[in-house]
N, C-alpha and C positions, 0 to 999 in steps of 0.2 A: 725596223721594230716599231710597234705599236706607239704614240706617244704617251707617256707615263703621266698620271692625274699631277693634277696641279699639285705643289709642296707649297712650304712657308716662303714668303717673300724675299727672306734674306737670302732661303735657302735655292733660289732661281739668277739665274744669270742675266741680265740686258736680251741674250739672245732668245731664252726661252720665253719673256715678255713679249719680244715682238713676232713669234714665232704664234705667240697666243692670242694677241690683239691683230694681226692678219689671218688669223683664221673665220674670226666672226665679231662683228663690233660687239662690244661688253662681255665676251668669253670668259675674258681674263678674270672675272669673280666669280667666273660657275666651278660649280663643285661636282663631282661625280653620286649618281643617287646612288641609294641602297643599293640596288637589285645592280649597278654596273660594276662588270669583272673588274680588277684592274691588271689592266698590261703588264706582262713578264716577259722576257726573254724564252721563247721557244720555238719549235720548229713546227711548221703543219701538219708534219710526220708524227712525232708526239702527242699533238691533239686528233689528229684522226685514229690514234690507237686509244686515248683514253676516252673518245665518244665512243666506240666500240663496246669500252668496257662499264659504260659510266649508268648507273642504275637509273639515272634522270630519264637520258634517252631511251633505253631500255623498257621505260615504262612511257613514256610516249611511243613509241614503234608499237609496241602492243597497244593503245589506247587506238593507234592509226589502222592497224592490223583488225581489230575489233569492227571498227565501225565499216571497213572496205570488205573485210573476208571473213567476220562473225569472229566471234575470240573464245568460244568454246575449245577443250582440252579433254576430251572424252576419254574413255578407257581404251587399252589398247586395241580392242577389235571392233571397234568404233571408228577409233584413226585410222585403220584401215578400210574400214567401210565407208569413209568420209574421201579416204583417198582415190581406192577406187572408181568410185561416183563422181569425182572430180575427174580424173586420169579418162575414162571411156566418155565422157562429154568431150574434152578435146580433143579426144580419137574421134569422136562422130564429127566434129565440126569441121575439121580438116577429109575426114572421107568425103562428104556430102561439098567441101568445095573443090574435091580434085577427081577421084574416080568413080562414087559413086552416084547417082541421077536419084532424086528425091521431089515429088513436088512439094510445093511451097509451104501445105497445111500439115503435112505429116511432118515436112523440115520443124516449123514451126511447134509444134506440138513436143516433138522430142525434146526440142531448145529449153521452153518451157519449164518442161518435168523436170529435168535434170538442176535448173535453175529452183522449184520451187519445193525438190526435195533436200536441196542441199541447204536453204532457205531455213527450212524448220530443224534441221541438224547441228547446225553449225551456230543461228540464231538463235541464244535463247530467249522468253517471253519476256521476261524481265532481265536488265544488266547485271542487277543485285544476285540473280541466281547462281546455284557453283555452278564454274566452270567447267566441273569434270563429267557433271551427272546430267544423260539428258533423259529427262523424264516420260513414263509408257505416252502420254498423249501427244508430247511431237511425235514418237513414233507411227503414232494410229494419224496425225496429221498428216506427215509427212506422204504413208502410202494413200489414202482418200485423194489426197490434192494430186499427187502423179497418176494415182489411176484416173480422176473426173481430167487430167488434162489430155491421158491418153486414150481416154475413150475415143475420140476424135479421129486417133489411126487406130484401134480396134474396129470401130462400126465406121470405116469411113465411107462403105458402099453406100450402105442402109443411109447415111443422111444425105448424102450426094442424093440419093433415091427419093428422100423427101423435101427436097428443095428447102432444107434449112429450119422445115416444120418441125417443131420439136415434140419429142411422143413425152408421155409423161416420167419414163423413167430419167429422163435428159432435162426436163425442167428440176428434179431433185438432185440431179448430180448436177448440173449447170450452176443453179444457185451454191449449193457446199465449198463447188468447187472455186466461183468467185469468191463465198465469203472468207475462204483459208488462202485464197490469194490477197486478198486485204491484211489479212493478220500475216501472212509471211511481208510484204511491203510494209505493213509498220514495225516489224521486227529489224528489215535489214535497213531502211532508211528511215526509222522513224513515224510519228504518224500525220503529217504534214499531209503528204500524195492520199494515204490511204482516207482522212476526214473529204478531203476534195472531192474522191472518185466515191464515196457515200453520199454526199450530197448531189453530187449528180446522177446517181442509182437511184433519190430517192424521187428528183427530181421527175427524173421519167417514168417514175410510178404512181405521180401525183396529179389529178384530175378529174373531169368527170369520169372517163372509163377510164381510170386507171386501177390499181390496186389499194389506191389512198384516194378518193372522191372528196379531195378536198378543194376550194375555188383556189387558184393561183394569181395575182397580180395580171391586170390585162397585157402590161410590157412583155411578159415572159408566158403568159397561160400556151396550156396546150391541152390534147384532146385526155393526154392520161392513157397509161402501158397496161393492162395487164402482166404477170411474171410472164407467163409465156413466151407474150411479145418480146419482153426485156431478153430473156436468155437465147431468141434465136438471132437477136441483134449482136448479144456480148458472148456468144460461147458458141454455137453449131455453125456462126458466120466466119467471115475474118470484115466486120465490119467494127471489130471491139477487141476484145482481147488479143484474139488472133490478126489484130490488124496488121498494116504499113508497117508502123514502128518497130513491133517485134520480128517481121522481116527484114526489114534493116539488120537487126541487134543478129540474126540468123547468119545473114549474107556478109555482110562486115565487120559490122562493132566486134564482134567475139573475137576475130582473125587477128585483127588489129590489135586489142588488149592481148593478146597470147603473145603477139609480137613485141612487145613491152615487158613484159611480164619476164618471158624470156632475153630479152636484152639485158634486165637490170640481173638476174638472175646470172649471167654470164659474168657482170663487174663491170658492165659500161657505165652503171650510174658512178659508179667511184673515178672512174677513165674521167668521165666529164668534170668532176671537181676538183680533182686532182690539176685538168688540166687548166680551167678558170684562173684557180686560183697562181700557176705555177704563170700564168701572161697579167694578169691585173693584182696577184698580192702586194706590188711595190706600191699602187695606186696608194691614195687616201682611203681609208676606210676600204680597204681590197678585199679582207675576208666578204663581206657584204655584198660587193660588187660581182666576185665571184659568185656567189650564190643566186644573184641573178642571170648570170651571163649559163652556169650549170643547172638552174630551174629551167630556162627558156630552150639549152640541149636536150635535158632529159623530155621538158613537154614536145621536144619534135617526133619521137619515139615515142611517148604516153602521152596519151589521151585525160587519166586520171589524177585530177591534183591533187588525192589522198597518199596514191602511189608517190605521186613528186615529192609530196612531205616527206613521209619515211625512205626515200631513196636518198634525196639530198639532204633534206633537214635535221640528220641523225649526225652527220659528221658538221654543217657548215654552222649551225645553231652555237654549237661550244665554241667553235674558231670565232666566231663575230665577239663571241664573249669573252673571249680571250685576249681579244681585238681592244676590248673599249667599249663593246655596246652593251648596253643594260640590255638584262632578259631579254625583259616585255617587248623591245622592239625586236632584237636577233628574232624573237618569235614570230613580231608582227612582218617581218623584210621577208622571212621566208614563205609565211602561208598566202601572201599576196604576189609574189613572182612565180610559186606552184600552181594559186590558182589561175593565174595567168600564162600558165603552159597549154594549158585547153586551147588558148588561142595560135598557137606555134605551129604552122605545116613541119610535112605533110601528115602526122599523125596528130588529129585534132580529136577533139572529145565527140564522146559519140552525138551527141546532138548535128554536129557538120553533117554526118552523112544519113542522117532524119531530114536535115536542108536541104541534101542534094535531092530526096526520094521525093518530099514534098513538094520540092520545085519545080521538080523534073528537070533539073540540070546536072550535068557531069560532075562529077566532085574534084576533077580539077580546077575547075569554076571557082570552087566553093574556095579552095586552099587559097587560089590565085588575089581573092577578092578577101582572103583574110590576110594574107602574107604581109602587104603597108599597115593595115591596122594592128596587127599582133606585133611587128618592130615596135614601132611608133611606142607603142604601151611598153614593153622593156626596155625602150629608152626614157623614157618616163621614170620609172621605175628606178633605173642607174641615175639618174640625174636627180631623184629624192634620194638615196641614198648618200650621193656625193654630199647636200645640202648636210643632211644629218650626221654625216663624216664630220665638217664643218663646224657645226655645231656644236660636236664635242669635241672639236679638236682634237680629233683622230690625225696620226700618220699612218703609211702605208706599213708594210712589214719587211723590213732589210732581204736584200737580194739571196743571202748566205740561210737563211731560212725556209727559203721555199723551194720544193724540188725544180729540176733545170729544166726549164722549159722545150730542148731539142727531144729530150732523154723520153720526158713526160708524155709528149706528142708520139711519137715513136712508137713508143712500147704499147698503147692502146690504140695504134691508127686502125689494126684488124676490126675493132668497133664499127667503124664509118662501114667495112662494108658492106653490112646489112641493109646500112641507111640508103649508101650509095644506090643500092639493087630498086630500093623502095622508090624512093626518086628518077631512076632513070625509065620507069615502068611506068610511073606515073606522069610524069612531065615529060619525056620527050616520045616514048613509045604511045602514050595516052592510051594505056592498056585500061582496064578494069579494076577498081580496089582490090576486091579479091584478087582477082588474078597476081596483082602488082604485091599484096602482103604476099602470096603464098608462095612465091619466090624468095622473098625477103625472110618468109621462115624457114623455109629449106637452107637456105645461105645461111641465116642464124644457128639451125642445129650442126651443120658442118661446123661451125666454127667453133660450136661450144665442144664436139668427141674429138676436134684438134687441136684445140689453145693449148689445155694441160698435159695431153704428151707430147707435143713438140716443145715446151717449156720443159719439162720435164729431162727430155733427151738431151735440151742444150746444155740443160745442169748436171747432169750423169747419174739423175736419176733412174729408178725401176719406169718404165714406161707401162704397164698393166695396173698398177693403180691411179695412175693419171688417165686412163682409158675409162675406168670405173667411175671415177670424179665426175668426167667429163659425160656419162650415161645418167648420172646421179641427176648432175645437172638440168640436163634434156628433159626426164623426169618433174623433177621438183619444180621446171619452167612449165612442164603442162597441166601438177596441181595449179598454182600461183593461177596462171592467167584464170582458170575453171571457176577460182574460188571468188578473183577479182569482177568476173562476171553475173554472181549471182547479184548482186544489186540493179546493174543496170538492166539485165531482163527481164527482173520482176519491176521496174520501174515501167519499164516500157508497155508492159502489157495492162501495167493498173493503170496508166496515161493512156491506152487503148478505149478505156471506158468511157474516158472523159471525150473521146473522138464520137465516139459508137452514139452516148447520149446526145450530141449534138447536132452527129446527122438525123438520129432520130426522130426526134423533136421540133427538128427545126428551130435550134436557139440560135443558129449565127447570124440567121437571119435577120431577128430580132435583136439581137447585141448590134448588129452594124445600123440598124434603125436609132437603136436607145445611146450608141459612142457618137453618132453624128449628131443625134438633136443635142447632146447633150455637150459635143463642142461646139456646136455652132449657138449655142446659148452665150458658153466663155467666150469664143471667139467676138461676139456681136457686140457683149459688153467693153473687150477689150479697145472692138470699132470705134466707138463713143470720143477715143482719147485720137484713136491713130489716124481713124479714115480725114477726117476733116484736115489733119497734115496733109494728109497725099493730096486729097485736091486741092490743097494750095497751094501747093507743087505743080499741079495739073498733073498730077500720078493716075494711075488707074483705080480706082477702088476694088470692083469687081475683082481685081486679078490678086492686092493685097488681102479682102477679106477671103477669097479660096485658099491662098497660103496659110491665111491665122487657121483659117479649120483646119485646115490639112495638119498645122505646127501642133494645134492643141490635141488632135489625136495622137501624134506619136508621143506627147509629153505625158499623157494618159497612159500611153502605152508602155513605157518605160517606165513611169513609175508603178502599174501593176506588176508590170515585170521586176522590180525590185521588192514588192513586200512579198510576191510568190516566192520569191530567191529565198528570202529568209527561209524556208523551211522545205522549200522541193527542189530536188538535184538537179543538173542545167537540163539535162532531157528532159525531165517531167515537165520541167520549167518551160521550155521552148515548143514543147508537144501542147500543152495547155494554151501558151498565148499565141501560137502558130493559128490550133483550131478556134480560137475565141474573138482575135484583134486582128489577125490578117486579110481575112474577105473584106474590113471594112476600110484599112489601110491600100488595099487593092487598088478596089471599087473606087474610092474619092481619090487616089492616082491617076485611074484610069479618066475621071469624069472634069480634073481638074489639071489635064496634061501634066503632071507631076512622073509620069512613070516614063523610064529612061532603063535603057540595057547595061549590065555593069559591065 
């Protein structure tokens, strides 16, 4: 059992004294704050039924549900219309990766629409809007934006035929149709990506011949876009919208999230906390610990640390609190070990396989070369946690409280074997992603039209609505994953823009010109102090001052990479500093023997 907050002096024993002064020097005068549960007597069982029921969570799962799948509640031939449009997107995703042959831009285009109609349906313009009502002008958005995206397989002879020259009616639908993909992107993530990918739209329109003849900075000037120009770059190409990235998001990221979606969907997310918690609740601080050990399961399967919040966070958030920890941390333990499921093979967040396509390496690669770094970090993670067990002189939770750890194992092993599929596909066959998920979903829907009638029959149940359950289920997993995708598609394709203007333009060029002088400025200064060591050392300089640049570009690089974080999802995030900081990190690799094979 939990250990119980400190009482009055008289009222503690010698043992509970030194049970509190070996926890952590000066424990023994802390107090428990406001916001921390206090420890009772109950069972895990108990608390995962009343987070179930508990209005808190309830409203977090939907604050979660909101921002991953839109939190509109429309009328009832709405939700059906909402469902359907989710339900034949992941009919199309799966045809187009098993029987039917699709090129790339019509694949592409379809992905898109279905993404950028569901976008305006389900997101409304403002949060503060009801829920219930969605108003006539999403609906005139929603068809403009799927018809300008599928103009692309309507007329796709005609542009094939004009080499990408755009006629006039394609420069009017091109433009509309990016700018209602800007407005679906700052609906579904915010307006972070979508302020970005305008400044780069404006950028490329800004010049002598451009459509803004304004002078630009000699660092950054260029010749200036006409529209024209811009829309056969960002729409009748795949040099922008239509690029790399939303073929990725095409070829795998969807497949993947569906495979996720449908996992948690079945009750594996609960299998995994259940089981965490049923091997490490006796630990110190074990509800906690579980939740790391059942965040870093669930991120092997999901990619999504929104999804990990509401899968895990629903049930292990109360149990920590129940545990001993105040709120604000149960809070802060779970959304830092979710977001760190992104890092968990072999289902990593959709940016891994933007890595592979970018790199042009296998995405076995990719896992292989994340797999020590993602432990390494949830062991990180458990060993802060333990600290803060410590610190509040937490114990673990008595043996007779948490379900039996054979029994536990056991009854959800059928879980593993989707995973198992996914894994043996990918690491020892070194199949294909796709190919390796679309196994791993077939094995997943088996399992989900058998779990509940052979449950079912053990118990002598009717077996015909256990078969219904178990269709319901298959179902409700191929809304889920459809709905879980509108975000990262239209993320993808508005990070398309930001690729498109800088091939265009030629800005990386210039960025790896203006990151190099401009480390080797800090570098040179930081020389002043160091070099004169090394050669009194009789060290090399030449070969320390290439490392200081080489060091001060990535420290440039990472800390960009961390104010973009603030406000753009890890794809956008990594599609942005991929195309902006990479060629120059290469480049002085390449020039400064620093570049090595992983």
């Amino acid at each position: 059992m939990a250990r119980t907050p400190e009482r009055e002096d008289d009222e503690r024993g010698p043992h509970d004294d030194r049970h509190q002064a070996d926890a952590h020097p000066g424990d023994a005068d802390e107090r428990p704050s406001d916001d921390q549960a206090e420890p009772t007597s109950f069972t895990v069982e108990e608390v995962m039924v009343e987070a179930a029921r508990d209005e808190g969570a309830a409203a977090a799962a939907k604050m979660v549900e909101e921002a991953e799948a839109g939190g509109r509640e429309p009328g009832q031939l709405m939700v059906w219309v909402i469902f359907a449009i989710a339900i034949a997107w992941s009919l199309f995703q799966l045809g187009i990766a098993s029987v039917f042959v699709m090129d790339a831009t019509r694949a592409r285009a379809f992905h898109l629409a279905f993404a950028i109609v569901l976008a305006f349906l389900v997101f409304p313009a403002r949060r503060r809007d009801g829920a219930r009502h969605i108003p006539w002008y999403d609906f005139i958005a929603a068809a403009v934006a799927g018809l300008g995206v599928l103009y692309l397989v309507i007329d796709y002879h005609g542009i094939q035929t004009r080499f990408g020259i755009p006629i006039q009616r394609e420069v009017v639908l091109g433009t509309v149709t990016i700018l209602l993909l800007l407005e679906a992107t700052r609906r579904s993530l915010g307006p972070a990506l979508a302020i970005v990918a305008s400044v780069f739209l404006l950028y490329a329109l800004t010049g002598p011949r451009g459509l803004i003849p304004l002078p630009l900075p000699d660092l950054i000037s260029h010749r200036g876009y006409p529209v024209e120009r811009l829309i056969s770059q960002m729409y009748v190409t795949t040099e922008g919208v239509f690029g790399v990235a939303l073929g990725v998001s095409v070829q795998f990221v969807f497949l993947f999230v569906l495979f996720g979606s449908m996992l948690d969907r079945a009750g594996a997310g609960k299998y995994f906390i259940d089981l965490a918690n049923a091997f490490l609740g006796t630990f110190r601080g074990g509800p906690a610990k579980a939740s790391v050990v059942a965040s870093g399961m669930t991120g092997m399967v999901s990619g999504s640390s929104l999804a990990n919040v509401v899968t895990t966070g629903t049930f292990t958030i109360p149990l920590m609190k129940r545990a001993g920890f105040p709120g604000h941390k149960a809070a802060g333990i779970e959304v830092a070990v979710s977001t760190n499921g992104q890092l968990m093979p072999p289902v990593m967040g959709a940016a891994a396989f933007i890595i592979a396509e970018f790199t042009n390496v296998p995405y076995f690669d990719v896992i292989r070369a994340a797999a020590i770094p993602a432990v390494i970090s949830f062991i990180a993670l458990f060993y802060i946690v333990h600290l803060e067990a410590l610190k509040l002189g937490l114990a673990g939770i008595p043996r007779a409280q948490l379900p039996p750890r054979l029994k536990t194992f056991v009854e959800g092993i059928h879980y593993l074997a989707p995973l198992g599929v996914l894994i043996y596909y990918l690491v020892f066959m070194r199949s294909s992603p796709a190919f390796a998920v679309m196994w791993a979903i077939v094995t997943m829907v088996f399992l989900m039209l058998a779990q509940a009638p052979i449950k079912a029959r053990l118990r002598g149940d009717p077996v015909l609505p256990a078969i219904t359950s178990g269709v319901v289920d298959v179902i409700r997993g191929l809304e889920a994953g459809a709905r879980n995708m509108v975000g990262i598609a239209v993320a993808v394709s508005t990070a398309g823009i930001v690729v498109g203007t800088v091939n265009l333009t030629g800005l990386g060029l210039r960025l790896t010109e203006i990151i190099q002088t401009l480390a080797t400025s800090i570098a040179n200064a930081i020389g002043v102090i160091v070099l004169p060591i090394v050669t009194l050392f009789q060290g090399n300089p030449d070969a320390v001052q290439n490392l200081l640049i080489f060091s001060v570009v990535l420290v440039i690089t990472a800390i960009a990479s961390l104010i973009l974080g603030l406000g753009l999802p890890t794809t956008a995030n990594y599609i942005v500093m991929a195309t902006l900081t990479a060629p120059v990190i290469y480049s002085l690799g390449q020039q400064f023997g620093f570049g090595f094979p992983l």
